[in-house]
C-alpha positions in Angstrom: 108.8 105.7 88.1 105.9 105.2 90.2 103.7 101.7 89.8 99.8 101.9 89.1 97.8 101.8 91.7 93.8 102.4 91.4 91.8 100.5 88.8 93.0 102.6 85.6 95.6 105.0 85.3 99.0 105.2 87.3 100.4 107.9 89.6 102.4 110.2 88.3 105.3 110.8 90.4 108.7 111.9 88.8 110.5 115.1 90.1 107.5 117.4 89.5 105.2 115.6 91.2 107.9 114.6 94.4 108.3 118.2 94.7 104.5 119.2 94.6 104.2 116.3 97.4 105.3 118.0 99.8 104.6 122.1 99.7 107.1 124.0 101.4 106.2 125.1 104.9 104.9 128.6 105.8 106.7 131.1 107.8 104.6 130.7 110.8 105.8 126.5 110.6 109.8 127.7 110.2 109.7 129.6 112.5 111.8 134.0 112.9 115.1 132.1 113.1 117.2 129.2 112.2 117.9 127.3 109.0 114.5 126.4 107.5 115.6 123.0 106.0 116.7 121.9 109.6 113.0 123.2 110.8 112.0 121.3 108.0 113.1 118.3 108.9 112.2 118.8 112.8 108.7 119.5 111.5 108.4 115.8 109.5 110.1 114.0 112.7 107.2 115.7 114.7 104.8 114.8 111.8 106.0 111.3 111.4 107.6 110.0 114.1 105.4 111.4 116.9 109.0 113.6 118.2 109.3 116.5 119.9 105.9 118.9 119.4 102.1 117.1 119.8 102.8 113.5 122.0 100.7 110.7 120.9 97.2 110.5 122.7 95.8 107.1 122.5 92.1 108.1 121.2 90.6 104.5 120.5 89.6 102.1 123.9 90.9 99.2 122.2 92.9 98.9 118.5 89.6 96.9 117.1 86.8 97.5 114.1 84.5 97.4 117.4 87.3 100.5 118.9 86.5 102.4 116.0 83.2 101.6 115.5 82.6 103.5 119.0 84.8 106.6 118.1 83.0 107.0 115.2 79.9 107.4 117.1 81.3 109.4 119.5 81.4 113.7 119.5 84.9 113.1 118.9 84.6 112.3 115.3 82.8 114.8 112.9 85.3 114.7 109.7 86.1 111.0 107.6 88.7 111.4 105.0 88.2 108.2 102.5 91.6 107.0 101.2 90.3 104.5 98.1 92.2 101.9 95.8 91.5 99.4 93.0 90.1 97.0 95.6 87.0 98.9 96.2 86.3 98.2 92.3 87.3 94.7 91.7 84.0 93.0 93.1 82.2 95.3 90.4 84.5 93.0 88.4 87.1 95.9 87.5 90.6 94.2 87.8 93.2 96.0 89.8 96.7 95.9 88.5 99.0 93.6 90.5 96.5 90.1 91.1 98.4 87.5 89.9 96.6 85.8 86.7 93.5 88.2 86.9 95.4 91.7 87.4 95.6 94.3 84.4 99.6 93.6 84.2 98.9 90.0 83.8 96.7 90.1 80.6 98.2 93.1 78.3 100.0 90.3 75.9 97.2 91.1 72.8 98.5 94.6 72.8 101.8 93.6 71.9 103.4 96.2 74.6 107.4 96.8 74.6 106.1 96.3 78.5 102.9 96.7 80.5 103.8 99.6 81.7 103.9 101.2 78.8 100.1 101.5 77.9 100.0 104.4 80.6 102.8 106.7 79.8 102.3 109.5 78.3 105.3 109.3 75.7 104.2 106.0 74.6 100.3 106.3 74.2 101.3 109.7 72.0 102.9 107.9 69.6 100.8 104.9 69.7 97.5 105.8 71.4 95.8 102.6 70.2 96.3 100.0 72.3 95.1 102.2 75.4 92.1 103.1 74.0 91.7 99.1 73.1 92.0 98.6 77.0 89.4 101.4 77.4 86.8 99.7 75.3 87.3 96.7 78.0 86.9 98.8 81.2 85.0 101.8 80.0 83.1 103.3 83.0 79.3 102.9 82.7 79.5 98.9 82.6 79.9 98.3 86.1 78.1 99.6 89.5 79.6 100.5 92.4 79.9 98.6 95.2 78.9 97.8 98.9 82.0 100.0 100.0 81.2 103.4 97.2 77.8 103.2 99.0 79.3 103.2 102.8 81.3 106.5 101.8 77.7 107.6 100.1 76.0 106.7 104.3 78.7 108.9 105.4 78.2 111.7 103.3 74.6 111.3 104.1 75.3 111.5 107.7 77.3 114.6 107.3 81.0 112.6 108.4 82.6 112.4 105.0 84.8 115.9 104.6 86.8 113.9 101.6 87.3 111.0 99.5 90.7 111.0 98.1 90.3 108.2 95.1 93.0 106.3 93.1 90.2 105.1 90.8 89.3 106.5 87.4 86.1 104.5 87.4 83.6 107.2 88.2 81.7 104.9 90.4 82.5 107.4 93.3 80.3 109.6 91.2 77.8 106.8 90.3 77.4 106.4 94.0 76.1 109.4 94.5 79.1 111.3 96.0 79.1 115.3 96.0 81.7 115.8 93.0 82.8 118.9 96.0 83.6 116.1 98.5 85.8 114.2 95.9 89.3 113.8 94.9 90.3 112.2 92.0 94.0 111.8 92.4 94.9 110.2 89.4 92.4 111.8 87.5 89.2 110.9 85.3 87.0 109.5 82.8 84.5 111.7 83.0 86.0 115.0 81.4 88.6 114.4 78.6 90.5 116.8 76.3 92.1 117.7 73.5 96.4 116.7 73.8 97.2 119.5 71.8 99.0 122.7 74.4 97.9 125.2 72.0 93.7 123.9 71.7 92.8 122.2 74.9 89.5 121.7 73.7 87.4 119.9 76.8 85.0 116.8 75.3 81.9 115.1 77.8 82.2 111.4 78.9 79.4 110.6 76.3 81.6 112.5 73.2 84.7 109.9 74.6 82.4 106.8 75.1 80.6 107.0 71.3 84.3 106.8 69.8 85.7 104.5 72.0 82.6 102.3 71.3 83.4 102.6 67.3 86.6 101.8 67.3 88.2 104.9 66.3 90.9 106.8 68.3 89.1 110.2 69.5 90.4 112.8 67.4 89.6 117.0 68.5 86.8 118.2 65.8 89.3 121.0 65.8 92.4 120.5 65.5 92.4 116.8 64.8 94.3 116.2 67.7 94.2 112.9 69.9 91.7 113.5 72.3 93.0 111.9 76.1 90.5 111.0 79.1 91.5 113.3 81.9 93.6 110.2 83.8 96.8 111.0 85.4 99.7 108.9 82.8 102.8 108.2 84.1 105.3 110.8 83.2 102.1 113.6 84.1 101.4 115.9 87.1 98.2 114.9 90.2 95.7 117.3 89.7 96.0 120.6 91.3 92.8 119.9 93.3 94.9 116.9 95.0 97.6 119.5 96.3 95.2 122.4 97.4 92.9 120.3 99.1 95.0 118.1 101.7 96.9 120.8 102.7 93.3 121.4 104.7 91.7 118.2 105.1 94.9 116.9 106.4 94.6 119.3 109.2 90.3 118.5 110.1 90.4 115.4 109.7 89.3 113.0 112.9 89.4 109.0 111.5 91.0 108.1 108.5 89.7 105.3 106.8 91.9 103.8 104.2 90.4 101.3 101.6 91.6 98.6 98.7 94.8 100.3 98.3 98.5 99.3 98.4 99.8 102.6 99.3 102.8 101.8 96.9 102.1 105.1 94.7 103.5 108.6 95.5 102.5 110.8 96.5 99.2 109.3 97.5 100.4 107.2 99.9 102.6 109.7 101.7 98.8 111.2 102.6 98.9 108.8 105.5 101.6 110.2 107.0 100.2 114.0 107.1 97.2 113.3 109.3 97.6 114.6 112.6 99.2 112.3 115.3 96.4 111.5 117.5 94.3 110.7 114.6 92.9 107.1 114.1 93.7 105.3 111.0 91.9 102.3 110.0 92.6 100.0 107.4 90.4 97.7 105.2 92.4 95.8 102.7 93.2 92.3 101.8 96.7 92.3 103.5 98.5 94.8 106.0 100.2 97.8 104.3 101.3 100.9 105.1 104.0 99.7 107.9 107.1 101.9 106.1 111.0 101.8 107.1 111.8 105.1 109.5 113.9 106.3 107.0 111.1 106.5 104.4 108.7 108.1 107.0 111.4 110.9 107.7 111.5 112.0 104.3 107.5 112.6 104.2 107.3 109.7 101.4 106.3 106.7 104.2 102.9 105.9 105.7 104.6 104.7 109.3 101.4 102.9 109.8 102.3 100.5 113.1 99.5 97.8 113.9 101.6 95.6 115.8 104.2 96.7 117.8 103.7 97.7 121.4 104.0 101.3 120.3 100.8 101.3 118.5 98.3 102.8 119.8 95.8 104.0 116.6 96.0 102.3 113.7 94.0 98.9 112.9 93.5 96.6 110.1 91.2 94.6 109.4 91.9 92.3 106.4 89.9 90.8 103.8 87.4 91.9 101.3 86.4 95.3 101.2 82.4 95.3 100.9 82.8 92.7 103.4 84.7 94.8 106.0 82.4 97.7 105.2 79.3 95.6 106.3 81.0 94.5 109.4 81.6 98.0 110.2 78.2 99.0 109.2 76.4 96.2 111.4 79.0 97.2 114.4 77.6 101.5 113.8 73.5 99.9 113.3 73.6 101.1 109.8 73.6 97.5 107.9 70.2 97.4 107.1 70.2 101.3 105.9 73.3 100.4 103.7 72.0 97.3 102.4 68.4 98.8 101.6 70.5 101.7 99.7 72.6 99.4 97.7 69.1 97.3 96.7 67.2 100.4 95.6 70.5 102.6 93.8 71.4 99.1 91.8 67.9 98.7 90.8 67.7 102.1 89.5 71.1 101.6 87.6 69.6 98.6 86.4 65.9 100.0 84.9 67.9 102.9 83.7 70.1 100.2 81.7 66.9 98.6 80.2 65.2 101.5 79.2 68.6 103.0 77.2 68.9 99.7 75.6 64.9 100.1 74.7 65.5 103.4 73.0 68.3 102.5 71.2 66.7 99.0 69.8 63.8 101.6 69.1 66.2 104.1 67.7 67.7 101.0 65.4 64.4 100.1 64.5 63.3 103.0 63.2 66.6 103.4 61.0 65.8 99.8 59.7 61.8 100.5 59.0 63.3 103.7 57.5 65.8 102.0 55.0 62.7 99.3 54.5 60.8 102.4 53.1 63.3 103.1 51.2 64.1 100.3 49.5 60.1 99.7 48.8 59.8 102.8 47.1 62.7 101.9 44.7 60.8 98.7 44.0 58.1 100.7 42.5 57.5 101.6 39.1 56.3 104.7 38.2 53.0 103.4 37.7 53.0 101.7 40.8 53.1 105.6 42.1 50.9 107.0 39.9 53.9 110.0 39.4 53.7 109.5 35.4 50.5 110.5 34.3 49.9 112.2 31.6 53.0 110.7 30.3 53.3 107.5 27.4 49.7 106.7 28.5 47.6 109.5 27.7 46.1 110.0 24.5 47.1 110.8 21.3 45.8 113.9 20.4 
């Protein structure tokens, strides 16, 4: 079983989704003759290892942000795939999972789990849907705004360089950010579209249909078949989207820097994404600690990242470690595009932030009017009929 990674749902990996990780090669790839499992395996050395087909082309002038900075600019590099974690959300004060004392693992007591893990399986949140939806209440997307590093990948779509963001997140700040929904991947799946658990009724619900019944407390049931109604997040024990799987097997192949984001790389098959770019192609890291650097044997099998940022082999990948809005700025100040992104992350959180006030108008207005209406109501059953005038010609006229 694969651990969580991304600031929501886990990864599902399991058989189904080991097998989908890796797509079996064409014809063309294996080759008129020989045993296709041994052309297989030549093909992931070559892939991984940097053996026996393209030889490693040092592409950077020096393994720096300032090295990439420079290739970025450069003719060289039209297409930036985004590889995103959990720690592009937390400073939008989203926990990740793992942070000792503030992580999502570390605070699940209340729901009285047989373990943490539990509250994203599939089997479990069937039979006792509950405490996720609890945990939903607390993290519900629409609470936060994205941050420095969503709106970096937003100046690169503007600039025409971002071909793909591939997102562990189930946040929907991606989306908030402004990011084509084309140009995005959510691996582990969504918030925004939700639907109905039953195989036989399917029925799809909106992000607004999940939020009102999260927000009251009631497990979201399908108005037809009275089904438990499930976010669109990828559970542990369920298979990645099949966007994930068509996708890469193209963007994996365009692709000129990969830039790899708040992210462990300690779920599969996400992680194994690092290993499928081509060899000459930059990789640049911008976490809180070095990760990526797997054992050979893990990078033959197509399941390592082989990331090397040390050795005196390496020759393209770089980290730089610490926070990621912070790295972002330092890599937007080093391209001449810190002002832009700062200006952009002023004027989107402001909007976000008027937006906010004016919904929270309407719906004091909205509350007011129910309050003014029930005031009306109870007025007019404080009245007598006299007081209304309804009752003439009643005990008070006339005797004839």
């Amino acid at each position: 079983m694969a651990e969580p990674d991304g600031n929501g749902a886990p990864g599902a990996r399991g058989d189904e989704a080991e097998r989908d990780a890796e797509s079996p090669a064409s014809d063309t790839e294996l080759g008129a003759s020989g045993d296709p499992e041994m052309e297989l395996l030549r093909s992931l050395l070559s892939r991984t290892l940097g053996l026996g087909g393209e030889k490693p082309e040092k592409v950077l002038d020096e393994l720096t942000l300032e090295g990439v900075s420079r290739f970025l600019q450069s003719e060289k590099c039209k297409n930036v795939v985004c590889m995103v974690g959990a720690g592009i959300s937390t400073s939008a004060g989203i926990p990740d999972f793992r942070s000792p004392g503030t992580g999502l693992y570390a605070n699940l007591q209340s729901y009285h789990l047989p373990y943490p893990e539990a509250i994203f399986e599939i089997s479990f949140f069937k039979q006792h849907p509950e405490p996720f939806f609890a945990l939903a209440r607390e993290l519900y997307p629409g609470q936060f705004k994205p941050t420095v590093c969503h709106y970096f990948m937003r100046l690169l779509q503007e600039k025409g360089l971002l071909l793909r963001c591939y997102t562990q997140n189930i946040d929907t700040l991606e989306r908030v950010a402004g990011l084509d929904p084309e140009l995005l991947v959510e691996a582990h799946g969504t918030f925004f579209t939700s639907h109905c658990l039953r195989p036989s009724c399917r029925q799809p619900y909106s992000l607004q249909w999940m939020k009102e019944r999260i927000f009251s407390s009631l497990v979201p049931k399908c108005e037809k078949c009275q089904s438990v109604v499930k976010p669109d997040i990828v559970f542990f024990g369920e298979s990645l989207p099949s966007r994930f799987f068509t996708l890469l097997q193209s963007d994996f192949q365009k692709v000129d820097l990969l830039l790899i984001m708040g992210t462990s790389l300690q779920v599969q098959p996400f992680a194994s994404l690092v290993s499928r770019v081509p060899t000459n192609t930059p990789r640049l890291l911008i976490n809180k600690e070095k990760t990526g650097q797997s054992d050979a044997f893990m990078s033959l099998m197509g399941f390592g990242c082989g990331m090397d940022f040390d050795s005196d082999k390496a020759y393209r990948d770089v980290a730089w470690l610490g926070e990621c809005d912070a790295g972002c700025l330092a890599l937007a100040e080093l391209l001449g595009w810190k002002k832009e992104l700062e200006e952009l992350v002023r004027r989107e959180h402001a909007a976000i932030d008027a937006k906010t006030a004016i919904d929270a108008k309407t719906a004091q207005g909205g509350e007011g009017k129910a309050r003014g209406g029930e005031g009306k109501a109870r007025g007019g059953e404080g009245k007598t009929p006299e007081d209304t005038g309804e009752c003439r010609g009643s005990s008070r006229d006339p005797a004839p």
